[in-house]
N, C-alpha and C positions, 0 to 999 in steps of 0.2 A: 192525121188531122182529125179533129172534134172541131161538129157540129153545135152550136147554143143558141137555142129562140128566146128572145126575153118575153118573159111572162107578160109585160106592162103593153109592152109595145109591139109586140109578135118580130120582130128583127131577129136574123138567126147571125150567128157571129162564128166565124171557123176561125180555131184556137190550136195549139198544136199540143205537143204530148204533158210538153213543162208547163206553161200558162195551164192549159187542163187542170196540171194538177195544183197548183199555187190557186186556182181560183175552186178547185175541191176542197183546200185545204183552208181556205175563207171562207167557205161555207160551211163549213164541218164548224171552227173555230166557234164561230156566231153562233151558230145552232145552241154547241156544246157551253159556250158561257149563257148564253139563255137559260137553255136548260138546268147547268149550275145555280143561277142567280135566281130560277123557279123554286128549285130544288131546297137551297139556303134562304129563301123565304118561308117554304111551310115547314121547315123545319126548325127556323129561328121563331114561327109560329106556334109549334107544339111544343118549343121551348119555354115560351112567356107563358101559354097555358098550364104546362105542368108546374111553371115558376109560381104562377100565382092560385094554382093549387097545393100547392107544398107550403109558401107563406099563409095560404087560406089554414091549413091546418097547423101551421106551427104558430100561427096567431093564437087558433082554437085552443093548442095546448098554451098558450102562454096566459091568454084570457082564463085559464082553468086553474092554472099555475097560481096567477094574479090573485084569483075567489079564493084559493086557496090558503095563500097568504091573507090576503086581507081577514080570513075567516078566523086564521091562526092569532093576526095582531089582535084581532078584536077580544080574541079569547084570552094571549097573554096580557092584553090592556086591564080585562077586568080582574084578571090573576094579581098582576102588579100590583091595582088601584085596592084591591082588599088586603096586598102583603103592603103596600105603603102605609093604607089605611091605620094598618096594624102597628107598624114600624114608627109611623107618627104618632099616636098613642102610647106604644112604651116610651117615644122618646118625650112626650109632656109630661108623661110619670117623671122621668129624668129630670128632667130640668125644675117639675113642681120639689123633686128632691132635694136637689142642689140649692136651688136658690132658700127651701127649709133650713139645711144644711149653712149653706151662705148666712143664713141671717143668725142661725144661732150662734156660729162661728163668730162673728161682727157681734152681737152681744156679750159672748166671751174675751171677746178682743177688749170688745168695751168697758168689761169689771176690769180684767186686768189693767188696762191703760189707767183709768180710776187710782187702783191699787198702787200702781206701779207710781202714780204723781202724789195720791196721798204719803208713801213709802219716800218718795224724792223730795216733797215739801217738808216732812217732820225731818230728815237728814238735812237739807237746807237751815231749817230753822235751828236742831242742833251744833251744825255748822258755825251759823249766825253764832249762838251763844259762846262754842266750842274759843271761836276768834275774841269777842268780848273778853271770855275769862282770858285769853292768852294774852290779849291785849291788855287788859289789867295786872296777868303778871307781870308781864314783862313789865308793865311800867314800875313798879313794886321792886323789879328786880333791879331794874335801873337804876331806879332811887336806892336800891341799899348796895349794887355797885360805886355807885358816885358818892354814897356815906363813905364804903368801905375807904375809895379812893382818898377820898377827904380827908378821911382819917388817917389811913398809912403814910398820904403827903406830909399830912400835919405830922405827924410819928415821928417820917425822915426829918424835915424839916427840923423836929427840935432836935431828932440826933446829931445832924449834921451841925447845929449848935452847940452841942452840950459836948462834941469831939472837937471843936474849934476851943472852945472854952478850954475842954480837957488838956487838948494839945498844949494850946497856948498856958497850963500850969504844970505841963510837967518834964521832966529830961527827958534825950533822946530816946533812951534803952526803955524810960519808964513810958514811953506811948507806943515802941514797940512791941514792949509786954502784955499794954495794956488790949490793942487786940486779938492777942492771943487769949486774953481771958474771955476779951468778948463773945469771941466762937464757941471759948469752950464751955461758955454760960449759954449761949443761943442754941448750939448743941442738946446741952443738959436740960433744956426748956421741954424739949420736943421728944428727947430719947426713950422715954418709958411706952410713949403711943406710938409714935415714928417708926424710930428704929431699934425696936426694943433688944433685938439679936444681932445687932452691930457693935463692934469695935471700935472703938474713938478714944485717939490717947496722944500722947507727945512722940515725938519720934526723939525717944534719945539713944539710937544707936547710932554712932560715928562710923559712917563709911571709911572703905578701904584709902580715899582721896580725905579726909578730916574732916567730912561734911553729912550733915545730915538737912531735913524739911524739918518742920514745926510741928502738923500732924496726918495721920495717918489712918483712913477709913478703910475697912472691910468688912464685909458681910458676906455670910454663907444659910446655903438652903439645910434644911435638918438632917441630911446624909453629910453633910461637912461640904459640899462644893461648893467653892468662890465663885459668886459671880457679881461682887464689885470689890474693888481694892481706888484709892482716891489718896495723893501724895499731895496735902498742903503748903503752901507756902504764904506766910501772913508778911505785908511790907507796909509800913508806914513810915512817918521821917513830920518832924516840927516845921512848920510854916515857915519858922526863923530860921533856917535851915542854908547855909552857904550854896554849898552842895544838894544839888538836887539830883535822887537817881529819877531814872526811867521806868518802866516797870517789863522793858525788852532788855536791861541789862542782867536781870535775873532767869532768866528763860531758858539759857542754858544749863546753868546750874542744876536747876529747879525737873527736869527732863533728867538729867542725868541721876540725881536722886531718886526717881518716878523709877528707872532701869533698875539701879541697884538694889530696890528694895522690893525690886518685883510687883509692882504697881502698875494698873491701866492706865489710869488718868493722872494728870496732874493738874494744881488749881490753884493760882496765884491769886489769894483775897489781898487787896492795894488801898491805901490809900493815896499812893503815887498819882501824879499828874493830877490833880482834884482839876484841874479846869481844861482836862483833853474830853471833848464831846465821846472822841469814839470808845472811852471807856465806864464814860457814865450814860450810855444808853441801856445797860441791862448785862447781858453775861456776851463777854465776849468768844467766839472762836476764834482760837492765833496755831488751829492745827493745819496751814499752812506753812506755818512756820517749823512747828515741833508738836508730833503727833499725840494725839491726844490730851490738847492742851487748853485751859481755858482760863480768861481773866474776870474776875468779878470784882462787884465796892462789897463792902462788907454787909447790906443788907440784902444781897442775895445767895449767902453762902447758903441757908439752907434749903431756900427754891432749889437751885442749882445740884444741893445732894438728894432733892425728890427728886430733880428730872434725871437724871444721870441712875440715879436708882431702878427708876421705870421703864429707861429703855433697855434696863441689863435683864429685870425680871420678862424681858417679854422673849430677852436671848436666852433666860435660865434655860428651859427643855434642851435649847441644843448642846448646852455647857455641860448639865448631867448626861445626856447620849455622850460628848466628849471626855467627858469622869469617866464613863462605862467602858467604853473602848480603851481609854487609856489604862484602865483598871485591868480590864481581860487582854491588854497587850503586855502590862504587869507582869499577870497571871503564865500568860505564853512567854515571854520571858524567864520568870524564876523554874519555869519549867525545862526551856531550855540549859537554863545554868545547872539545873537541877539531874537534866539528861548528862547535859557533858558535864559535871560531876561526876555521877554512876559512869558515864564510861571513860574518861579518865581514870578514876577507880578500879574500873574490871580491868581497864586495858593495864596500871600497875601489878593485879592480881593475876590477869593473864602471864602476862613478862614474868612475874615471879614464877608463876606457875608453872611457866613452859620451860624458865631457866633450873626450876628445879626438876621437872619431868627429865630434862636433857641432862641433870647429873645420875635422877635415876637409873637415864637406860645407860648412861658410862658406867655405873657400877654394876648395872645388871651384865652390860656385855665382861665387865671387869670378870663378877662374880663368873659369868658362862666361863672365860680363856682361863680361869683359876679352876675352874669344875673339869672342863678338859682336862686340865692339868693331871687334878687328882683320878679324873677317867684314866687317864693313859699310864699315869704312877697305878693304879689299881690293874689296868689292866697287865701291867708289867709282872704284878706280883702273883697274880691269875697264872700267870704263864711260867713264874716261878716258880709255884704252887703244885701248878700240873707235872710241870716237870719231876718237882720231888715226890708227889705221889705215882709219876713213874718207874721211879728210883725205887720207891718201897715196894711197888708192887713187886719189884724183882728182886727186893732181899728173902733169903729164905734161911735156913738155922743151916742149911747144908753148906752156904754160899759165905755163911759169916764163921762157919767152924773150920774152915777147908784150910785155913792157916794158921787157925789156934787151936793149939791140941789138947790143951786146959780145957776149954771153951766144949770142944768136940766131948772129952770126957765128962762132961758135966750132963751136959743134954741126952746122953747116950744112960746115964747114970739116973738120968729122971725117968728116961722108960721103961727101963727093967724096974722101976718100983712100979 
């Protein structure tokens, strides 16, 4: 057991082993966080001390930092403010340049534009008159188209009078002759300047069928190639007429003559139907009907052999390229004929040739089995030959007396002389 006087009040208190120590280890406890809480005061004390000795100098250097800068800006301030200075300065040069520049530019603009409206006013004004005088041609022109008109009306007009007259005095055959003469006089008008290297005549060759046209146009370029040929056919018939034809009952015909004669075109000048509009508007097309074929009145035969002229010369280039080719297919032809000629020829002369080589070499073998022949007759007689000069070499005067005693005395009679 322990003994405890309290300090306060002198009371002593008897505690035993455990309490003892539970109230040692309260005292200790209390001490020890005092102590602690002493402890982490003067140490959280020489904490804020050193704190606000460490900010006292890092202020120091930042205030030194701060002089420092600000010493710098001030020194790049006045650096700037004399490279701006500068900077501003070349750039008033600039600009006092440009806008020199600008204005002489804008003065040059300014002649030009001048220039360019004096240059557009005298064109305008030329213009102006350019229009006047055209407008005066033309009126000019006008007026000598509407004479010309006037006048070719009036033309027809009294032709178409003076053929109603004509008609009306004369027989059938003598009004369809008559415009055949007419053509061939309107023709004649024109042919020396026209068509001064054309062809123009009657057709009087009678087809394979007993028929022929009236006449017969063609014209060639100065190497000879055709490039118009034109099959007439002239129809007319008297007012007083029973019978009236068409001018589609000739169409066939008239086309089929166009073939036979080797003709492009063909051209029915009429004066059939006088009161069908659609043939008295001008030249008709009926190559619908039958190709290349056309109807006119008799005052446009010779319009109709300009036009028909003008669109052949503008085909002429491709007609002489087709001359050419046809010429050099000609050419490759007679050549051909000309190849198999030569060897039809050789190949005769071969045949001959070879049939006579093949009797030579029959005579030749002939001749060889005939040479044999005489080889082996020859050589027969070789061996006959030999034989009798074997014979001889074994005759001897001893051999030819041995039986003749004449003989023997005669040779025996030659040696003792």
């Amino acid at each position: 057991m322990n003994n405890i006087k309290c300090p306060h009040c002198g009371t002593v208190f008897t505690i035993n082993e455990t309490e003892y120590s539970q109230l040692l280890a309260q005292v200790r406890s209390s001490e020890f966080d005092k102590e602690l809480h002493d402890r982490l005061a003067r140490e959280t004390q020489l904490l804020e001390e050193k704190s606000k000795n460490n900010l006292q100098q890092e202020l120091g250097k930042k205030d030194a930092e701060i002089a420092d800068l600000k010493a710098e800006i001030e020194n790049l301030s006045s650096v700037n403010a004399l490279e701006m200075a500068k900077a501003l300065s070349e750039k008033e040069k600039e600009v006092t340049n440009l806008q020199n520049r600008l204005d002489k530019l804008s003065l040059e603009k300014d002649n030009e534009l001048q220039t360019a409206l004096s240059k557009v006013e005298k064109e305008r004004d030329e213009a102006k008159n350019q229009l006047t005088l055209q407008e005066k041609e033309s009126e000019l022109e006008l007026s000598s188209v509407r004479s010309d008109y006037e006048s070719q009306l009036k033309a027809a007009n009294e032709q178409v009078e003076f053929y109603k007259d004509f008609k009306a005095q004369q027989s059938t055959k003598a009004i369809g002759e008559s415009l055949e003469i007419y053509a061939e006089t309107e023709f004649n008008k024109v042919r020396s300047y026209a068509f001064p290297n054309a062809y123009f005549a009657k057709d009087n060759e009678v087809s394979g069928r007993g028929s022929k046209g009236d006449f017969i146009f063609r014209e060639a370029d100065e190497n000879g190639v055709e490039f118009l040929s034109i099959m007439f056919e002239m129809k007319n018939e008297a007012d007083t007429t029973k019978t009236k034809h068409k001018n589609a009952d000739f169409f066939k015909e008239l086309d089929k003559d166009r073939r036979e004669k080797n003709c492009e075109y063909a051209v029915l000048v009429t004066m059939l139907e006088a009161e069908n509009d659609y043939y008295n508007t001008g030249i008709v097309d009926v190559s619908h009907e039958y190709e290349k074929m056309y109807v006119v009145r008799p005052q446009f035969f010779i319009q109709l052999i300009g036009l028909l002229r003008n669109a052949a010369l503008n085909s002429l280039q491709y007609k002489q390229e087709l001359a050419l080719v046809r010429e050099q297919n000609i050419d490759i032809t007679h050549f051909e004929d000309d190849l198999e000629t030569f060897k039809n020829a050789f190949a005769k002369n071969y045949t001959s040739a070879s049939n006579n080589f093949k009797k030579a070499i029959d005579e030749i073998d002939k001749s060889i089995r005939r040479m044999e022949e005489v080889k082996r007759f020859l050589t027969t007689s070789e061996n006959q030959l030999r034989l009798a000069n074997n014979k001889l070499d074994d005759v001897s005067v001893k051999k030819l007396t041995r039986k003749n005693p004449t003989m023997k005395a005669k040779f025996e009679a030659l040696k003792e002389e």
